[in-house]
C-alpha positions as CSV (number, residue, x, y, z in Angstrom):
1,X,35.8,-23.3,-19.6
2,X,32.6,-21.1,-19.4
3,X,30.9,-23.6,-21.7
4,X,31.6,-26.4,-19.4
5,X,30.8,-24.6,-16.2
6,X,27.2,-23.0,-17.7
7,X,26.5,-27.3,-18.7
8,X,26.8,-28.5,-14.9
9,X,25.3,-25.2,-13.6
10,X,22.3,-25.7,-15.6
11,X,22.1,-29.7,-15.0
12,X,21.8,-28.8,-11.3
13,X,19.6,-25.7,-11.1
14,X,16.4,-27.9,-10.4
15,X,17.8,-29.1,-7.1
16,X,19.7,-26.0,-6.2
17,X,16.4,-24.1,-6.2
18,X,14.5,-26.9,-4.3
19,X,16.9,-26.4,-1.6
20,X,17.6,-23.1,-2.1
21,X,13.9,-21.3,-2.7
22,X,12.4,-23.6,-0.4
23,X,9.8,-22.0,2.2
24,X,12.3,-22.8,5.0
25,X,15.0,-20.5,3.2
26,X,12.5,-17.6,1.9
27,X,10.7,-16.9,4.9
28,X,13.7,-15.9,6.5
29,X,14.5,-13.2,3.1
30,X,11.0,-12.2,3.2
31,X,10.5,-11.2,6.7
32,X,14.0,-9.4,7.0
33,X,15.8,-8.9,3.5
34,X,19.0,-8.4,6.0
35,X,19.2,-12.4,6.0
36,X,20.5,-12.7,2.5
37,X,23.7,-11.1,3.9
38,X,26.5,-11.6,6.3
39,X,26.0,-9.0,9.0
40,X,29.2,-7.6,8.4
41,X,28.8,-7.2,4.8
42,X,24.9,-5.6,5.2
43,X,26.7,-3.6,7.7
44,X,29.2,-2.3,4.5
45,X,26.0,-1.8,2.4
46,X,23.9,-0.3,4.6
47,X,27.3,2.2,5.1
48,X,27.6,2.8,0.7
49,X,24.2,2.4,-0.3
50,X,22.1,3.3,2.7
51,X,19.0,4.1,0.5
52,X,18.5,1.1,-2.1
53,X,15.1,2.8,-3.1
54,X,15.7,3.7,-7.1
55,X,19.0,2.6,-7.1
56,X,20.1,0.6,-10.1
57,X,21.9,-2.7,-9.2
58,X,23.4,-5.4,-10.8
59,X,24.3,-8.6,-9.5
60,X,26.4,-10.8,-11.4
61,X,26.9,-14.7,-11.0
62,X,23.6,-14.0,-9.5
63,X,23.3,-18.0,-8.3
64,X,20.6,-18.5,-6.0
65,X,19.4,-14.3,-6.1
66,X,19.3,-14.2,-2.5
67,X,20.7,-10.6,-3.2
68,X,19.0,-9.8,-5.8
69,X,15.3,-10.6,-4.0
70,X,16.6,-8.6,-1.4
71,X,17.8,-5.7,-3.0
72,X,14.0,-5.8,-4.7
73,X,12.2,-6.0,-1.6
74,X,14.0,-2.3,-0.3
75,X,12.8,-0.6,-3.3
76,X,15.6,-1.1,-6.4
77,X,15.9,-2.1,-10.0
78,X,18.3,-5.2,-10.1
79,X,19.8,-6.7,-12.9
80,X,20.3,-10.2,-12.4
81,X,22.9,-11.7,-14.2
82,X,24.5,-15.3,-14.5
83,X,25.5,-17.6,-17.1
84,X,22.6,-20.8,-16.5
85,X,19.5,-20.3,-18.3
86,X,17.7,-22.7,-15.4
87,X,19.2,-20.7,-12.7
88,X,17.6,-17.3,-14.0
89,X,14.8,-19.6,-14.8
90,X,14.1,-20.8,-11.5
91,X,14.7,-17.4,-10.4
92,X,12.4,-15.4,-12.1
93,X,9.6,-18.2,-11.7
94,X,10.0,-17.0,-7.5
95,X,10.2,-13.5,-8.1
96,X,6.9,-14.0,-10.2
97,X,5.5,-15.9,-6.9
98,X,6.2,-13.2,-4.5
99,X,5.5,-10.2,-6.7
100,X,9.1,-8.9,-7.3
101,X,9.4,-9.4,-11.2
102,X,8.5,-5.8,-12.1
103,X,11.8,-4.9,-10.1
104,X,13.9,-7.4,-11.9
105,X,15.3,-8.0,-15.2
106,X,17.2,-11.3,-15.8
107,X,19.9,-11.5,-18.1
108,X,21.8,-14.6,-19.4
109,X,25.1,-13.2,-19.7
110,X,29.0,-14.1,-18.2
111,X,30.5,-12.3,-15.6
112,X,33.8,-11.7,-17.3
113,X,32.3,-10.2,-20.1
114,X,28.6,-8.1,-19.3
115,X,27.9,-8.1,-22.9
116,X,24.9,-5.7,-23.6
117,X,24.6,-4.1,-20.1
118,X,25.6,-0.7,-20.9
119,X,28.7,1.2,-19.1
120,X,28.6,3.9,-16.4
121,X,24.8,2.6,-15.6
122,X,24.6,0.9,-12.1
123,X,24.7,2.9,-8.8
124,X,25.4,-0.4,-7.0
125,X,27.5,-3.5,-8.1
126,X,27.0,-6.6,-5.7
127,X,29.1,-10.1,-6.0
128,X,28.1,-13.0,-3.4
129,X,29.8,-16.3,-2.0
130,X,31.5,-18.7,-4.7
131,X,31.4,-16.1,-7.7
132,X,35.0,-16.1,-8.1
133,X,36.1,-20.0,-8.0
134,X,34.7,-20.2,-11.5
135,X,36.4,-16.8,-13.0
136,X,39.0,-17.6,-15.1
137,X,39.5,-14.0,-15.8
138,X,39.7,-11.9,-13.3
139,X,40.8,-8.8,-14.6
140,X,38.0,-9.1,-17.6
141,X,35.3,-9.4,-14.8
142,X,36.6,-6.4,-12.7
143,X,37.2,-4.4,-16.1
144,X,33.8,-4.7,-16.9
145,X,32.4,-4.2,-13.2
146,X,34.1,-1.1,-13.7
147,X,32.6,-0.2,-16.9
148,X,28.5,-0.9,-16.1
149,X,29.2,1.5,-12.6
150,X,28.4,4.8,-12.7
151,X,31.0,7.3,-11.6
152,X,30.5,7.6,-7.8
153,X,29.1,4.0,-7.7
154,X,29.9,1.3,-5.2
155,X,31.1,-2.3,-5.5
156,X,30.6,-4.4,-2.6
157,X,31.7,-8.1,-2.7
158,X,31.5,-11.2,-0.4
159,X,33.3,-14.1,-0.6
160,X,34.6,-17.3,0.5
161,X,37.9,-16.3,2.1
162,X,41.0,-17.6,0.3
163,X,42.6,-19.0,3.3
164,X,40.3,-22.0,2.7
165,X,41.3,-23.1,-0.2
166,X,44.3,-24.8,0.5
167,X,41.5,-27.8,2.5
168,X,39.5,-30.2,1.7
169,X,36.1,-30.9,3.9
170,X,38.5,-33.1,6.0
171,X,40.9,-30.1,6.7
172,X,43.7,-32.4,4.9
173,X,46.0,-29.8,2.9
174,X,45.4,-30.7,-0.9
175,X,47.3,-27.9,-2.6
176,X,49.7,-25.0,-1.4
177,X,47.6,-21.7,-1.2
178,X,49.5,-20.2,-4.7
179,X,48.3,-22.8,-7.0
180,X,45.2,-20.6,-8.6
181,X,44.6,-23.4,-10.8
182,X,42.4,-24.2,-13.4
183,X,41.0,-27.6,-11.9
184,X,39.2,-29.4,-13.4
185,X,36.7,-32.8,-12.8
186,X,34.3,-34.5,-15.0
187,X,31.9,-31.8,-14.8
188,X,33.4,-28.3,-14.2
189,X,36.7,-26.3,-13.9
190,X,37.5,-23.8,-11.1
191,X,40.2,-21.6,-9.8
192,X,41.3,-21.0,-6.0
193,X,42.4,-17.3,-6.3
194,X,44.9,-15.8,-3.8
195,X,43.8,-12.6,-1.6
196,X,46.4,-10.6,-3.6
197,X,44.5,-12.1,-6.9
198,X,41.6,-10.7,-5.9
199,X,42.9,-6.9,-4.9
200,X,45.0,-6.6,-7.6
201,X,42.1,-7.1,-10.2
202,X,40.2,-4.9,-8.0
203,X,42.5,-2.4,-8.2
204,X,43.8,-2.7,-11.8
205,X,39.9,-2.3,-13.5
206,X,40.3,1.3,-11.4
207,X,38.2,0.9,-8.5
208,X,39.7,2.6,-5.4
209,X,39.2,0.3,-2.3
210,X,37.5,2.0,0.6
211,X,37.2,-0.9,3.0
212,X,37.9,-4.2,4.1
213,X,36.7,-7.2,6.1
214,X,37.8,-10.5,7.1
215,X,35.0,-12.3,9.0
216,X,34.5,-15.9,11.0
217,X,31.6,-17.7,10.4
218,X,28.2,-16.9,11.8
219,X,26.7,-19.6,14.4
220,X,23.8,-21.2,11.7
221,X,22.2,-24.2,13.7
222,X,20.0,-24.9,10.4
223,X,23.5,-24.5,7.6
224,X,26.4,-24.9,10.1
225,X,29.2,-23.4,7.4
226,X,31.9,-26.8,8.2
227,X,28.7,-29.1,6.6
228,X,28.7,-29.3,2.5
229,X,25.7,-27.9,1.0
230,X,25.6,-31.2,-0.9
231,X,25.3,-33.1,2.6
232,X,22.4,-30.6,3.9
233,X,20.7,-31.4,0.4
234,X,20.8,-35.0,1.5
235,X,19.6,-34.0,5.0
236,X,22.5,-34.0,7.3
237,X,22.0,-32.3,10.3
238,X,23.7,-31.2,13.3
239,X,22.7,-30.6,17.2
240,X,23.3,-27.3,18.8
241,X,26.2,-28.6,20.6
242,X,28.0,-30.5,17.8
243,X,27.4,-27.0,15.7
244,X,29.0,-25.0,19.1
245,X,32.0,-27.3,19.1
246,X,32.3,-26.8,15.4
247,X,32.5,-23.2,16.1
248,X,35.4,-23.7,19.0
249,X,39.3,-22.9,17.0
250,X,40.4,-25.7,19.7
251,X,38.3,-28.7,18.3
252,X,38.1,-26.9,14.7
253,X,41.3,-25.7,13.5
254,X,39.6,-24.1,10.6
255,X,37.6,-22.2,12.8
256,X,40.7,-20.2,13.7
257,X,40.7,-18.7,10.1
258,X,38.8,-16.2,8.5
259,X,36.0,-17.9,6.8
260,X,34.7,-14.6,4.5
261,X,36.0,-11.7,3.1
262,X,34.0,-8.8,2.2
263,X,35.7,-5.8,-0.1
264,X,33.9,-2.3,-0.8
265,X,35.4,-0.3,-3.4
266,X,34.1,2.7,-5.2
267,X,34.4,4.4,-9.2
């Protein structure tokens, strides 16, 4: 499965990071590192690790390092790791551009398993948006979370919420919400885990959960959240007031559901 995913990953990281590392996303990073975050989930990092400066962080499934840049701009060492060689590639080529690479070490290496990051090491374990829809193993990941955290450490993640998972783009019901999966397509194979999937893995590894949130949407006129990232890459856009009514539960029914959840837990 992890062979299969790390193939598509990397056969797509050159327009990924032309979207994604582009001047119109970066400026935004770069002038307020708060950007690369939901509010409510900087709000939950600012409240665990209110000084990043020294900390040691690791961020894995590290995807477009939004974090990762931002956690080096306010002063830690990050440890950025995912399974696509381009990814980390295309990564570390930005960092080099804005002068972050001495505050970041790239690792090729899969979530579920951290091999060679050694344990009780990292004050600060961060997971973005669409880590877990390609975990096959979520108690192997949150195992060995748990193991590269010091004692004391935090683990904050940020995620899709599960309520979605049951819709297509067209809000047609494809599946009932407890088929986890695997799926799989020509090019990949994911997994549509459950809330209770995700807290019980949390809480199995041996984390203790200090706080959650379940969060709508944030009004984004240039990435309204109901328009695919794949139809943004082809330069679909959307007025003001056709990203207001996408925002309005009674012309959106999705918009009456939690679109993120956001877990803090601590070792």
């Amino acid at each position: 499965m992890s062979e299969k995913n790390k193939n598509s990953w990397n056969e797509g990281a050159a327009a990924y990071s032309a979207f994604l590392h582009s001047e119109n996303f970066m400026k935004n990073i770069i002038q307020e590192p708060a950007k690369a975050f939901h509010s409510t989930t900087w709000e939950m990092i600012h409240k665990f690790v209110p000084d990043m400066k020294g900390k040691k962080i690791c961020v894995p499934s590290s995807g477009d390092n939004h974090a990762v840049f931002a956690f080096a701009m306010l002063g830690a060492e990050v440890t950025s790791c995912d399974i696509s060689e381009n990814q980390l590639a295309n990564a570390e080529r930005v960092a080099k551009k804005y002068g972050w690479e001495k505050s970041i070490t790239f690792i090729c290496q899969d979530t579920m398993k951290l091999d060679g990051l050694p344990e009780n090491s990292f004050d600060f374990v961060y997971t973005s948006n669409g880590v877990h829809v390609w975990i096959d193993d979520l108690p192997g990941m949150y195992r060995n979370i748990y193991r590269i955290m010091k004692h004391g450490g935090t683990y904050i993640m940020y995620e899709i919420h599960p309520f979605h998972r049951p819709f297509d783009e067209a809000l047609k019901v494809v599946k009932p919400y407890d088929m986890t999966g695997p799926f799989e397509s020509e090019s990949e194979i994911t997994f549509a885990w459950r809330v209770m999937d995700l807290m019980n893995a949390i809480l199995d590894a041996g984390l203790s959960i200090k706080h959650m949130e379940e969060m709508f949407a944030e009004k984004d006129y240039n990435w309204p959240f109901w328009i695919s990232y794949a139809d943004i890459a082809k330069g679909v856009t959307a007025t003001k007031e056709e990203v207001d009514h996408m925002h309005d539960w009674r012309n959106n029914p999705m918009a009456a559901l939690p679109n993120w959840i956001s877990v803090a837990a601590k070792k």
